[in-house]
Short mmCIF file of the C-alpha atoms (twelve columns), coordinates in Angstrom:
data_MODEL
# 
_entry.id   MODEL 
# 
loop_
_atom_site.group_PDB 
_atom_site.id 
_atom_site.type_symbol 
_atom_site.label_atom_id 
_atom_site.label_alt_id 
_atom_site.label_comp_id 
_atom_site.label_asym_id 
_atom_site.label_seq_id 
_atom_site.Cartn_x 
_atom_site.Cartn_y 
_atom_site.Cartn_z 
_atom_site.pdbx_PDB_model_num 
ATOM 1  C CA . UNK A 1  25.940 -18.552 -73.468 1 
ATOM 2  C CA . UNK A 2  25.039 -22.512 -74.020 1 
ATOM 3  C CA . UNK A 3  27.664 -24.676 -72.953 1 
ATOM 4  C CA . UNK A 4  28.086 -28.238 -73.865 1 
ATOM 5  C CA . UNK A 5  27.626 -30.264 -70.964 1 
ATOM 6  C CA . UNK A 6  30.770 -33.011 -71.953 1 
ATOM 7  C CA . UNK A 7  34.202 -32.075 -72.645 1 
ATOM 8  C CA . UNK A 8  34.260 -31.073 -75.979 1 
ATOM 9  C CA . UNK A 9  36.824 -28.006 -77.863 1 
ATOM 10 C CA . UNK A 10 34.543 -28.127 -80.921 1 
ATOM 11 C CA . UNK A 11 31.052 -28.755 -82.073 1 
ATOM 12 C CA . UNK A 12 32.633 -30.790 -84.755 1 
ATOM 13 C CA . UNK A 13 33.032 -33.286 -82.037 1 
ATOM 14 C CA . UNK A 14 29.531 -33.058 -80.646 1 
ATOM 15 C CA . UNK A 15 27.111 -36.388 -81.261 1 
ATOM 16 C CA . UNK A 16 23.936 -35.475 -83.187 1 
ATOM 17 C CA . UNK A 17 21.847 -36.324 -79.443 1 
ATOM 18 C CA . UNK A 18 24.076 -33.506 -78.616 1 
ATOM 19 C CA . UNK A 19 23.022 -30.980 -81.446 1 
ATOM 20 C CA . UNK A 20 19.185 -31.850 -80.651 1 
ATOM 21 C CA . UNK A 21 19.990 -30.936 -77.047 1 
ATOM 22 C CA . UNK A 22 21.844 -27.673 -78.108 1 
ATOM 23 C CA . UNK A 23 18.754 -27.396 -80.545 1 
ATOM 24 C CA . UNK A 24 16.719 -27.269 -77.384 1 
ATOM 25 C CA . UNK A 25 18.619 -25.200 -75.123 1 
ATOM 26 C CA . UNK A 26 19.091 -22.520 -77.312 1 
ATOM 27 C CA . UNK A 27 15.206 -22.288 -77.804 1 
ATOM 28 C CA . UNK A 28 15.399 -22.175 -73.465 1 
ATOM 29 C CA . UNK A 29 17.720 -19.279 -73.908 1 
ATOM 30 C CA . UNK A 30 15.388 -17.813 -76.589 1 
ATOM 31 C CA . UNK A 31 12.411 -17.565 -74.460 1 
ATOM 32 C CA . UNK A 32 14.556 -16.638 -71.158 1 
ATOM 33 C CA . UNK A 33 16.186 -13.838 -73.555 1 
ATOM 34 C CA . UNK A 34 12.891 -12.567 -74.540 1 
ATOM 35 C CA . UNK A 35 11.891 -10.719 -71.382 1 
ATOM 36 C CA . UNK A 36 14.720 -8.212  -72.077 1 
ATOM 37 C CA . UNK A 37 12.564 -7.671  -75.437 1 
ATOM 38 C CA . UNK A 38 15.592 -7.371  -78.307 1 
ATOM 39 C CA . UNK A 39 14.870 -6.706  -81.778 1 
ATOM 40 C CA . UNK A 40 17.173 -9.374  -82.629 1 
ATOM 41 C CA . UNK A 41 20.002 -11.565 -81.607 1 
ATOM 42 C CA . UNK A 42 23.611 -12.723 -82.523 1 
ATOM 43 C CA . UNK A 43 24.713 -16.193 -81.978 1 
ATOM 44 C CA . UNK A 44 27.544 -17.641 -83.003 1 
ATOM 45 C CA . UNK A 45 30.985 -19.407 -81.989 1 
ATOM 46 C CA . UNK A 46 34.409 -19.200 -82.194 1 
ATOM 47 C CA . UNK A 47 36.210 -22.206 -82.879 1 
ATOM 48 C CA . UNK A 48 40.083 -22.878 -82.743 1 
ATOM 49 C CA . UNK A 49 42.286 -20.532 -82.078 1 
ATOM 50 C CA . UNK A 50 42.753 -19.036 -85.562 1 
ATOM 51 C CA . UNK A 51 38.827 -18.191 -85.243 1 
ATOM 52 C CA . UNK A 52 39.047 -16.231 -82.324 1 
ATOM 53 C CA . UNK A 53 38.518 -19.329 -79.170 1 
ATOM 54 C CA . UNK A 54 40.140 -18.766 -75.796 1 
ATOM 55 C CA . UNK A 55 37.939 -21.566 -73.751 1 
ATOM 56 C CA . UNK A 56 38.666 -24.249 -75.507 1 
ATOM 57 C CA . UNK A 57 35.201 -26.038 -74.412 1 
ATOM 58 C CA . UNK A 58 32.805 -25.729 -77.126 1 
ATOM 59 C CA . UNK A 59 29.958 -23.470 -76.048 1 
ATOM 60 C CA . UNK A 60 28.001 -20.868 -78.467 1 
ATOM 61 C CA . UNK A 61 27.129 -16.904 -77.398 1 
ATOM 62 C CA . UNK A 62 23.563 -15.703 -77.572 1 
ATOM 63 C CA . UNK A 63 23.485 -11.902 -77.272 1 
ATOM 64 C CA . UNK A 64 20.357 -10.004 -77.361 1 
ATOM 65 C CA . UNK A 65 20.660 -6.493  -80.106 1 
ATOM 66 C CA . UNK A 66 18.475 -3.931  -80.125 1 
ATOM 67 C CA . UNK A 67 17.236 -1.436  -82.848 1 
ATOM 68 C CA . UNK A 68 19.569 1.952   -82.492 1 
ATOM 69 C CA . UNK A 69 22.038 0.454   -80.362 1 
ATOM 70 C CA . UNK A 70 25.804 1.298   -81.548 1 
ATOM 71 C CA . UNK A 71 27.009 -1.064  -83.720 1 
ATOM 72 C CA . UNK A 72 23.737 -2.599  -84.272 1 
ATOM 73 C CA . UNK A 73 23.496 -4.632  -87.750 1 
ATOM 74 C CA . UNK A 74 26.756 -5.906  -87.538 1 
ATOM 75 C CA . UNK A 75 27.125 -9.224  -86.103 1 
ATOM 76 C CA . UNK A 76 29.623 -11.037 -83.687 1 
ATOM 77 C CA . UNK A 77 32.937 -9.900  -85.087 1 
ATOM 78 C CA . UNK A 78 32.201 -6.535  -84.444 1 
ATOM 79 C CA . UNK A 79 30.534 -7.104  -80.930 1 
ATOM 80 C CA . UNK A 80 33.593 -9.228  -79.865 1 
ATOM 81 C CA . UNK A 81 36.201 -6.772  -81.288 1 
ATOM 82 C CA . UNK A 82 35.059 -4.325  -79.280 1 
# 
């Protein structure tokens, strides 16, 4: 998970110095994420409660998938329903 470093509830409200930064920290959580060796990942946020926030702090998931894993090929939704 990257986490926005000022108060925010939604990237909406993030300043483009902000995106760049995110920009770069989710390439550091690429790299860090690669040791594991996934096929893929999901990333992705939630944002307001009618799309599925509960931490109302803007901050975006990075989960590693791998080939043959249940549910693989099916993005977020799926991997946060269950």
């Amino acid at each position: 998970m990257v986490v926005a470093r000022r108060h925010v509830e939604s990237p909406f409200e993030m300043t483009p110095n902000e995106w760049q930064d995110l920009g770069d920290m989710l390439e550091n959580a690429r790299t860090w994420l690669a040791k594991f060796e996934p096929d893929g990942f999901t990333v992705g946020w939630n944002v307001g409660a009618a799309g599925g926030q509960h931490v109302f702090h803007a901050h975006i998931h990075v989960i590693c998938r791998f080939a043959g894993e249940p549910h693989a090929e099916r993005g977020l939704r799926d991997f946060v329903l269950r």
